[in-house]
SERO-4910 file (N, C-alpha, C, O; in steps of 0.05 Angstrom, whole numbers):
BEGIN
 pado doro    nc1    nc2    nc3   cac1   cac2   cac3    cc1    cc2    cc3    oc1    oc2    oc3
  Unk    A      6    177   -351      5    155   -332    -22    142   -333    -43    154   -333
  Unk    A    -20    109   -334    -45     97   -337    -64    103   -311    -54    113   -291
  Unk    A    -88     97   -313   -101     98   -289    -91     79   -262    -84     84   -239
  Unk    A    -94     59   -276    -72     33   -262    -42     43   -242    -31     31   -223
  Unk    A    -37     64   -253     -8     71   -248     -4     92   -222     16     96   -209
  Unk    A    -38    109   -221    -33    127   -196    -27    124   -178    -38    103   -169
  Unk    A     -7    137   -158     -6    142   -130    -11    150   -116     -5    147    -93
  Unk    A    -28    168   -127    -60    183   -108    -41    198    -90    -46    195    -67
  Unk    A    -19    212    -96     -1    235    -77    -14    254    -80    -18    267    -59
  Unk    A    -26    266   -103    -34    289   -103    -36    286   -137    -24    269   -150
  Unk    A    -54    306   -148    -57    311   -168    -38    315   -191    -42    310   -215
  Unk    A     -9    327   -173      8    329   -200     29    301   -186     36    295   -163
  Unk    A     34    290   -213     61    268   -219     77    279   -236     76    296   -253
  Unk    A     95    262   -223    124    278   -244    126    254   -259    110    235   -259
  Unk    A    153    256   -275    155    241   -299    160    217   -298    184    216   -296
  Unk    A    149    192   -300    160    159   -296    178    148   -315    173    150   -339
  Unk    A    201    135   -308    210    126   -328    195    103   -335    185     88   -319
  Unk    A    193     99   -364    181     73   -369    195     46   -358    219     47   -360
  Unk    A    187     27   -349    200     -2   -344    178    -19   -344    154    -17   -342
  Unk    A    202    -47   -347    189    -70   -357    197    -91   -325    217    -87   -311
  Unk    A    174   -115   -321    188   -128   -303    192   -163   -311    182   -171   -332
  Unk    A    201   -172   -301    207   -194   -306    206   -216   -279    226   -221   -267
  Unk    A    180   -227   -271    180   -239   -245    193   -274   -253    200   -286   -274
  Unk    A    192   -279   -231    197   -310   -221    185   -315   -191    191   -302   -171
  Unk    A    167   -336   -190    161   -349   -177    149   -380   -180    138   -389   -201
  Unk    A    151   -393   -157    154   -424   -158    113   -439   -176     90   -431   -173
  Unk    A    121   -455   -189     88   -459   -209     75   -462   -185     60   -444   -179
  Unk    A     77   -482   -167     58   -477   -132     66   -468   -119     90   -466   -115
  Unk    A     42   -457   -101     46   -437    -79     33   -446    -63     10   -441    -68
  Unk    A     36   -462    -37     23   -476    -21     10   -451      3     19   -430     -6
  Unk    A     -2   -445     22    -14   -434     37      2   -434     62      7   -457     68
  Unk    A     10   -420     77     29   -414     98     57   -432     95     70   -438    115
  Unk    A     64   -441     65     86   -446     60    111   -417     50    106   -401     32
  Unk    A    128   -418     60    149   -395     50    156   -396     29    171   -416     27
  Unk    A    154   -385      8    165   -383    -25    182   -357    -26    180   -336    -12
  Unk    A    201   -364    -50    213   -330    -61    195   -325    -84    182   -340    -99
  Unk    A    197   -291    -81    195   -278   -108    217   -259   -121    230   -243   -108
  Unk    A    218   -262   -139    240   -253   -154    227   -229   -177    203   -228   -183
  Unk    A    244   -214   -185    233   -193   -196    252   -173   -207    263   -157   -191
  Unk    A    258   -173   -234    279   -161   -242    269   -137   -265    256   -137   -286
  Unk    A    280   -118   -250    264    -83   -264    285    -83   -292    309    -87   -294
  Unk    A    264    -74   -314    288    -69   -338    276    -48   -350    252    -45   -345
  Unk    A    287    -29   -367    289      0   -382    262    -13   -408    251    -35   -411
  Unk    A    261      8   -418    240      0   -450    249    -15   -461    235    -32   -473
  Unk    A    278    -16   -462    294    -33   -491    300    -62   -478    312    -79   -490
  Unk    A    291    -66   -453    301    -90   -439    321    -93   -420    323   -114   -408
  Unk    A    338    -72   -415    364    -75   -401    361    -67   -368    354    -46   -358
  Unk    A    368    -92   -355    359    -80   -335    370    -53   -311    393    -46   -312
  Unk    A    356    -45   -296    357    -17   -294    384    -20   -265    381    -37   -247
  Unk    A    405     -3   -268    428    -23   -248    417      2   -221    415     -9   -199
  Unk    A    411     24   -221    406     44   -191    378     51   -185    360     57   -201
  Unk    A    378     50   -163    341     64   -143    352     74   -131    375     72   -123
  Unk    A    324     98   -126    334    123   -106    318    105    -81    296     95    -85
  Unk    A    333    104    -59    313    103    -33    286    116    -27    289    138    -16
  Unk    A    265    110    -29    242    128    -20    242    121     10    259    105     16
  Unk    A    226    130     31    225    122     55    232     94     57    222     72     50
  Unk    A    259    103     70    280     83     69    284     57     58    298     37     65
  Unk    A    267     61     37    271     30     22    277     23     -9    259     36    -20
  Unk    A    284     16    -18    278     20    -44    260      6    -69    255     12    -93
  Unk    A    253    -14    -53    228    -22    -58    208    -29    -43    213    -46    -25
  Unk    A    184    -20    -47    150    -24    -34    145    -48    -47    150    -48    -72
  Unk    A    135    -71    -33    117    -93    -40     88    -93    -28     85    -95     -4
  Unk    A     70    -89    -44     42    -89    -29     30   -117    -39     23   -115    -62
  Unk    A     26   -139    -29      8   -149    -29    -26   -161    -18    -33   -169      4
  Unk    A    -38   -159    -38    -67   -163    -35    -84   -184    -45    -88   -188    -69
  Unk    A    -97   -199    -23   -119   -223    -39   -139   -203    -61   -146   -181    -68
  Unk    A   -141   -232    -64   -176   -217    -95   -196   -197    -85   -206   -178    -96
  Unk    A   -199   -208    -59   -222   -201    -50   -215   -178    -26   -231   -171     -9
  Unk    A   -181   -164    -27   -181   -146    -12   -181   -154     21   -180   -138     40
  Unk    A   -182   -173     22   -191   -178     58   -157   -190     63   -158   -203     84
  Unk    A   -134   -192     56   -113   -194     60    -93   -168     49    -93   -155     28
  Unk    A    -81   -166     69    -55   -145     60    -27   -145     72    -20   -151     95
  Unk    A    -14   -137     54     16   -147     67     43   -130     55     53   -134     33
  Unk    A     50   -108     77     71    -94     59    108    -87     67    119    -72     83
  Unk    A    120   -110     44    143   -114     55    168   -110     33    161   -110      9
  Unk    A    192   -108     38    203    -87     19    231   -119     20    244   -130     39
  Unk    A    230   -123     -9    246   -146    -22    274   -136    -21    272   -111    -18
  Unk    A    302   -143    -21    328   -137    -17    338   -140    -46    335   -157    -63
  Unk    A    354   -112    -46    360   -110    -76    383   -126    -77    398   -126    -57
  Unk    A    389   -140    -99    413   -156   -111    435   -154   -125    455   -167   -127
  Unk    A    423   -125   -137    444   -103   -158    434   -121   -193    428   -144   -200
  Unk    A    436   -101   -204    436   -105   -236    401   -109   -237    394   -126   -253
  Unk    A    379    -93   -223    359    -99   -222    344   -107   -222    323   -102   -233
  Unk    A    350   -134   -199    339   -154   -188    330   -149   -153    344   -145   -133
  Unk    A    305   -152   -156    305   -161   -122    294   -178   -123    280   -186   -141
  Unk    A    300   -190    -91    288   -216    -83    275   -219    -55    283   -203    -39
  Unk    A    258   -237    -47    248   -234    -20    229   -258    -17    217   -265    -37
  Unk    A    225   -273      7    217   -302      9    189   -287     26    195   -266     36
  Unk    A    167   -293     28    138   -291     44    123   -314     45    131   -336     36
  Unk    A    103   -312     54     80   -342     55     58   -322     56     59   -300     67
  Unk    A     39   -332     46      3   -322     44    -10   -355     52     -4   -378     46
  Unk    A    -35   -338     70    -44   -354     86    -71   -368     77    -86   -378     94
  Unk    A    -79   -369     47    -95   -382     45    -96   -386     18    -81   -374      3
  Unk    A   -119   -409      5   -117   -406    -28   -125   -388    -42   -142   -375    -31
  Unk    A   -118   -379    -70   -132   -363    -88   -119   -350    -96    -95   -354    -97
  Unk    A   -131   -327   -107   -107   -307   -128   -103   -279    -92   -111   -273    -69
  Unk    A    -84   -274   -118    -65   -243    -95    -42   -230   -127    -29   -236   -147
  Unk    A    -53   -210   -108    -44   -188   -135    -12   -179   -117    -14   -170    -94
  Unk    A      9   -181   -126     36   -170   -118     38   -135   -140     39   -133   -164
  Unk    A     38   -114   -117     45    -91   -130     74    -74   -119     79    -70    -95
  Unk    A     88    -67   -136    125    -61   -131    119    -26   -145    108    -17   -166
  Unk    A    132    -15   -119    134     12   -125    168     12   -122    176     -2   -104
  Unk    A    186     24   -137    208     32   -142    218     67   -153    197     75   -163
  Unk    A    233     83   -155    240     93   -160    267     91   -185    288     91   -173
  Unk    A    268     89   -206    301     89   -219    316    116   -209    307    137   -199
  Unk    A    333    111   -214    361    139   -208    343    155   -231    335    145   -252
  Unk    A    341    178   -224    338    202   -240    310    212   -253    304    229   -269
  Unk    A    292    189   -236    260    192   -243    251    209   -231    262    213   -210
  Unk    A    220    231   -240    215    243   -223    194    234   -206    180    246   -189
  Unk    A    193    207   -214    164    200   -197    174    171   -201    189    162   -218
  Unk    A    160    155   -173    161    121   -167    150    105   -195    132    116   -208
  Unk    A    160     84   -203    146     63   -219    135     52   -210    130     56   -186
  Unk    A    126     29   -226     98     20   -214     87    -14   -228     71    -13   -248
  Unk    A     96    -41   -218    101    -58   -228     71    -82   -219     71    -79   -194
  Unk    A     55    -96   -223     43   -113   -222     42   -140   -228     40   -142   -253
  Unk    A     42   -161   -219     30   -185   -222     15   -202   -196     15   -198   -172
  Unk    A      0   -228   -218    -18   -242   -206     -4   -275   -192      7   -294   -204
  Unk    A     -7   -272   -175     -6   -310   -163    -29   -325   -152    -48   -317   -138
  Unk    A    -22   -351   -161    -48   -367   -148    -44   -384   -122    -26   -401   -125
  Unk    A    -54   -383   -101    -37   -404    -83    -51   -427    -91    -70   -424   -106
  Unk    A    -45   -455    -81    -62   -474    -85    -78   -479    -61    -76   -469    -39
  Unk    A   -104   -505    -75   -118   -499    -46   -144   -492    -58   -149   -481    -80
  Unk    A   -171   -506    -28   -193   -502    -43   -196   -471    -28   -191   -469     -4
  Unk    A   -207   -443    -48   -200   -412    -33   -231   -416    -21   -250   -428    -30
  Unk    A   -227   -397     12   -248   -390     25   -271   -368      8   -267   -354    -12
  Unk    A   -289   -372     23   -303   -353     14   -300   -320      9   -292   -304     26
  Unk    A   -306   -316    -15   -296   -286    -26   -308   -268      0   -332   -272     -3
  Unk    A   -307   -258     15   -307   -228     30   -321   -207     16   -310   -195     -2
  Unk    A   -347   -202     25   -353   -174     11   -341   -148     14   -326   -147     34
  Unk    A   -344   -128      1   -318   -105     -8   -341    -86     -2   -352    -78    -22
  Unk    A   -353    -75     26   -383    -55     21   -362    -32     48   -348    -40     67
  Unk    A   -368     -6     39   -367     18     50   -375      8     81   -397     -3     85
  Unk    A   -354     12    105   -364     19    127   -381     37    135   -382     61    126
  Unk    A   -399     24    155   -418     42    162   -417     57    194   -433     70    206
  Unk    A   -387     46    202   -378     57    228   -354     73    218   -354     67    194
  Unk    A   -329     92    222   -312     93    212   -293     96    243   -272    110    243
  Unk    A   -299     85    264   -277     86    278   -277     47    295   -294     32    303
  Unk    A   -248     47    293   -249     15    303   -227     14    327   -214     34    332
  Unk    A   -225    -12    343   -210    -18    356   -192    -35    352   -200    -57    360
  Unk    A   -163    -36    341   -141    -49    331   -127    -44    350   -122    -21    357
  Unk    A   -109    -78    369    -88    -74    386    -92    -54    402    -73    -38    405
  Unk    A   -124    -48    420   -115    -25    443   -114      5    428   -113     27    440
  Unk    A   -114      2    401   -121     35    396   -144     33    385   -152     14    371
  Unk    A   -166     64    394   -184     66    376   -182     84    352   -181    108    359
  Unk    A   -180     79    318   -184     97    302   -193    101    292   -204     82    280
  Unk    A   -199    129    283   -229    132    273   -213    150    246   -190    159    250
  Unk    A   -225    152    223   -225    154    196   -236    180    184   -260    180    184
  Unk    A   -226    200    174   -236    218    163   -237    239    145   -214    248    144
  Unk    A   -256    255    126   -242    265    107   -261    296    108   -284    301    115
  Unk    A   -239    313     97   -261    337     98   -276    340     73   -290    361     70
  Unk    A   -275    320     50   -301    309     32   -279    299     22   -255    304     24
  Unk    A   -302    269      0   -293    250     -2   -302    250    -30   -326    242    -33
  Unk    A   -288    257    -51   -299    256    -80   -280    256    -90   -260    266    -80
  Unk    A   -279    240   -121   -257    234   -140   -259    263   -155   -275    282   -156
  Unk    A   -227    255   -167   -216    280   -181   -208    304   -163   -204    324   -176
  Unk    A   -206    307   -142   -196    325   -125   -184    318   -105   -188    296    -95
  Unk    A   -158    343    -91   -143    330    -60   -167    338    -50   -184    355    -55
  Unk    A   -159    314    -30   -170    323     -8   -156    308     15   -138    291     14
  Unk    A   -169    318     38   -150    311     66   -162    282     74   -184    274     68
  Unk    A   -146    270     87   -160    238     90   -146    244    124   -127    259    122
  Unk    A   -150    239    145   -142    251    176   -156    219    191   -179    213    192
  Unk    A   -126    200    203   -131    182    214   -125    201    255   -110    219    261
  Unk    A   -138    190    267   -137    199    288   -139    179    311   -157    163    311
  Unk    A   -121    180    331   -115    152    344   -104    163    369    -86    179    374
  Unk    A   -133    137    397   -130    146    415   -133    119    424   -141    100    411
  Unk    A   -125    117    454   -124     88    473   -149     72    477   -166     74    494
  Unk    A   -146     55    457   -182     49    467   -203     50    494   -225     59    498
  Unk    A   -182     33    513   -184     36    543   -192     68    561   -211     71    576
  Unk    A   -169     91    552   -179    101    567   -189    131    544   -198    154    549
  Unk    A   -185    122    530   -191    150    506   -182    173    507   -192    195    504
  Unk    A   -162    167    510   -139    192    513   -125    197    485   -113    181    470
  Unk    A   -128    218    482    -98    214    448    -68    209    450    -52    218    466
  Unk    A    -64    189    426    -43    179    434    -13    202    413     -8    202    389
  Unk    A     -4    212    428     11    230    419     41    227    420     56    246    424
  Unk    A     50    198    416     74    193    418     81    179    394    103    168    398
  Unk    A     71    174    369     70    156    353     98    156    338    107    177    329
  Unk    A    112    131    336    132    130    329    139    131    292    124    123    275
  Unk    A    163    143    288    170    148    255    167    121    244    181    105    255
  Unk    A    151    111    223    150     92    207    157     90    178    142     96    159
  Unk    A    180     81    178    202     80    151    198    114    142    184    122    124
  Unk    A    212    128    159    213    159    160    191    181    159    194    203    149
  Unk    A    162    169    173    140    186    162    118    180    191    117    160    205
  Unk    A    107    201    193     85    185    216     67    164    212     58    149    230
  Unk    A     63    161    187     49    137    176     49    132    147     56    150    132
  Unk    A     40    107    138     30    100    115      4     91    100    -13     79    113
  Unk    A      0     96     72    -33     93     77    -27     84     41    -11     92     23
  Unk    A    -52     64     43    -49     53     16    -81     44     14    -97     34     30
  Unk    A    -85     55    -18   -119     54    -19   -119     44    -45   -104     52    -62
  Unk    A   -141     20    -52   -143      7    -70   -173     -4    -80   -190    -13    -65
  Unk    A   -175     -1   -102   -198      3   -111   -221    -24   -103   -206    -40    -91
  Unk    A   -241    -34   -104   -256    -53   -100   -247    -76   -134   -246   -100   -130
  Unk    A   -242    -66   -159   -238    -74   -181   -212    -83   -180   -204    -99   -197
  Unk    A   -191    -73   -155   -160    -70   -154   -150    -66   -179   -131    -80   -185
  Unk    A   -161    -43   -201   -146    -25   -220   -138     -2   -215   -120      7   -230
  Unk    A   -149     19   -189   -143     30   -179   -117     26   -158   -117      2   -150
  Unk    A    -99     40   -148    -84     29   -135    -61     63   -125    -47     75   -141
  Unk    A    -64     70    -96    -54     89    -90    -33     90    -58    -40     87    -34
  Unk    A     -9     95    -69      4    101    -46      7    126    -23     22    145    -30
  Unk    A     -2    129     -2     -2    153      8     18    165     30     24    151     49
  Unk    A     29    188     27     45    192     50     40    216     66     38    237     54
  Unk    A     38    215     96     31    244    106     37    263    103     60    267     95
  Unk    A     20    282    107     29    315    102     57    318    123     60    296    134
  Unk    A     69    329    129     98    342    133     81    347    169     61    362    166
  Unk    A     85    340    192     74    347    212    102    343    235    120    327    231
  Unk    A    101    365    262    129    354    273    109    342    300    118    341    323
  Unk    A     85    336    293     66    325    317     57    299    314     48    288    294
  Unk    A     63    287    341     69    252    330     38    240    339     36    220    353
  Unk    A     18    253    330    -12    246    339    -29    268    348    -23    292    349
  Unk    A    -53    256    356    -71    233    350    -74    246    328    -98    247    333
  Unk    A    -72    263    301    -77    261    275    -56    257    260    -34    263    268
  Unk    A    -60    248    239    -44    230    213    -61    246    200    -84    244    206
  Unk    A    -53    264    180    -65    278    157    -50    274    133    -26    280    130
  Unk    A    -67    263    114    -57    259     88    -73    264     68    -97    259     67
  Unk    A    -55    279     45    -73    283     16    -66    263      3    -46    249     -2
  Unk    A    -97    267     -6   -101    235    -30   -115    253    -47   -126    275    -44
  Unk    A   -112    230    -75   -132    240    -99   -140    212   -113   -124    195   -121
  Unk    A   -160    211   -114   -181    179   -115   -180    197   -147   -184    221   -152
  Unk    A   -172    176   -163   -175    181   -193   -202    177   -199   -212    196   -212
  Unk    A   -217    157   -194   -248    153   -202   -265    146   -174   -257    136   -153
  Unk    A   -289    153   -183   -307    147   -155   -300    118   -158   -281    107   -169
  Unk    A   -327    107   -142   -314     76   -128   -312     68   -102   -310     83    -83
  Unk    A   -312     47   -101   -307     35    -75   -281     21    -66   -271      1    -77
  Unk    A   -270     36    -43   -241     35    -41   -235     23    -16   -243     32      5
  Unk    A   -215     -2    -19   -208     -5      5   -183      8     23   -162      4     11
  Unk    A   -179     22     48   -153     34     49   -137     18     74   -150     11     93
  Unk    A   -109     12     74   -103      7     99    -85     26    109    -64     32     97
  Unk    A    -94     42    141    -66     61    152    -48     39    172    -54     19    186
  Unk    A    -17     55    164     -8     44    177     11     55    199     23     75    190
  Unk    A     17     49    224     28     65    246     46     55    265     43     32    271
  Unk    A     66     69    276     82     45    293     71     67    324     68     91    329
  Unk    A     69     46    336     68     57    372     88     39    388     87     15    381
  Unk    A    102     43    402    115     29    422    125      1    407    122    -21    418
  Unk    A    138      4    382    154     -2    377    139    -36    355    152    -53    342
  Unk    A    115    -35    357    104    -45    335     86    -31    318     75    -10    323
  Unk    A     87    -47    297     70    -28    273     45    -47    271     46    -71    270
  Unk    A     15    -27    271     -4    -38    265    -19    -22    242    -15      1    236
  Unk    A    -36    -37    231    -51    -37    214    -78    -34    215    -91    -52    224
  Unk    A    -89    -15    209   -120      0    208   -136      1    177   -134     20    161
  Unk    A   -150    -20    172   -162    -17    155   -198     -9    148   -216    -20    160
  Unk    A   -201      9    129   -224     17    122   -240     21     96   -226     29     77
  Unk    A   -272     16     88   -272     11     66   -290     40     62   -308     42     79
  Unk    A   -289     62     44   -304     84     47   -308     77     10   -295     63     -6
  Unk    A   -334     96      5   -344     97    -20   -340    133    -31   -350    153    -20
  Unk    A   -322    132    -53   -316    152    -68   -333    168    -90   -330    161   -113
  Unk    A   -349    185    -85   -375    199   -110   -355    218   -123   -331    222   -119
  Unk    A   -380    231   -145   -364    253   -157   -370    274   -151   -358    294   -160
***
């Protein structure tokens, strides 16, 4: 598996089938205009691939990300059959954004793993610097969460533990609702965005204030991660930028 290709689950991957993709989308892309993307999964030899296994409940992950990491967006395209999906979005400003598609084929032992680039049009804002927080707990929507690992070095699991309490009155919030079958989601990506990892929690029947998840950061670096969580029936988004040694 390329470096490009990890999912930072843990150290061991099972076997990927190889695939090829084949996008479509419109030559402009205007800025909070709605466009489709199209995207059709095919085998080595070209044919495209006709079954996916559901992973948390979807069968395909769309992660999208600006250049500069300061946008994120993760939404799961409707399959069409014969290895096509499709799905309409808008991005909110000019510049490049990287579209990344996690899939499963029938009979893989591990997710694939698909990439491409779009440009929107438009003069792009200023790039966003990509630097390691120097706080690791924030206030998103009324929760406070704070970020943590019991060490933070590439080439090894280790535990990454999001923990989330009422900002107001700082109580832990221990009702947290199942999000696409899991207490949460967590996706960490490199500052270079060659790195690129999907994360899912450890197995817990406790709905808070910790989210514990193993990750494995293939190379040090500077990583950006976003957790994600549903409470009372919306899902929010917690993002953090931590720096990975060896």
């Amino acid at each position: 598996m390329s470096q490009m290709e990890h999912k930072g689950m843990s150290s061991m991957q099972g076997k990927v089938t190889p695939t090829e993709a084949d996008w479509t989308t419109p030559k402009e892309i205007k800025p909070n205009q709605e466009f489709p993307i199209s995207i059709l999964i095919k085998d080595k030899k070209g044919k495209p691939i006709p079954k996916f296994d559901v992973v948390h409940e979807k069968l395909m992950h769309m992660i999208i990300v600006s250049k500069d990491l300061s946008y994120f967006s993760h939404i799961h395209p409707e399959y069409k059959g014969n290895g096509e999906f499709d799905i309409k979005t808008s991005l909110p400003a000019a510049g490049d954004y990287n579209i990344i598609t996690e899939f499963t084929p029938k009979g893989s032992e591990d997710n694939g793993l698909q990439r491409h680039w779009i440009h929107v049009e438009g003069v792009a804002p200023a790039q966003e610097s990509i630097e390691p927080d120097k706080h690791m707990t924030k206030v998103i929507d009324g929760k406070k969460v704070t970020l943590s690992f019991d060490h933070i070095m590439a080439g090894m699991d280790l535990d990454m533990k999001f923990t989330i309490r009422d900002a107001k009155t700082n109580k832990p919030i221990t009702n947290l609702e199942p999000y696409m079958g899991a207490m949460g989601h967590a996706v960490a990506i490199s500052k270079d965005l060659k790195e690129y990892l999907h994360i899912h929690p450890m197995p817990s029947k406790k709905q808070g204030p910790d989210v514990t998840f193993m990750v494995y950061f293939p190379k040090k670096g500077v990583y950006k991660i976003w957790g994600q969580f549903q409470y009372e029936g919306k899902v929010f988004v917690a993002p953090f930028v931590v720096k990975v040694d060896m």
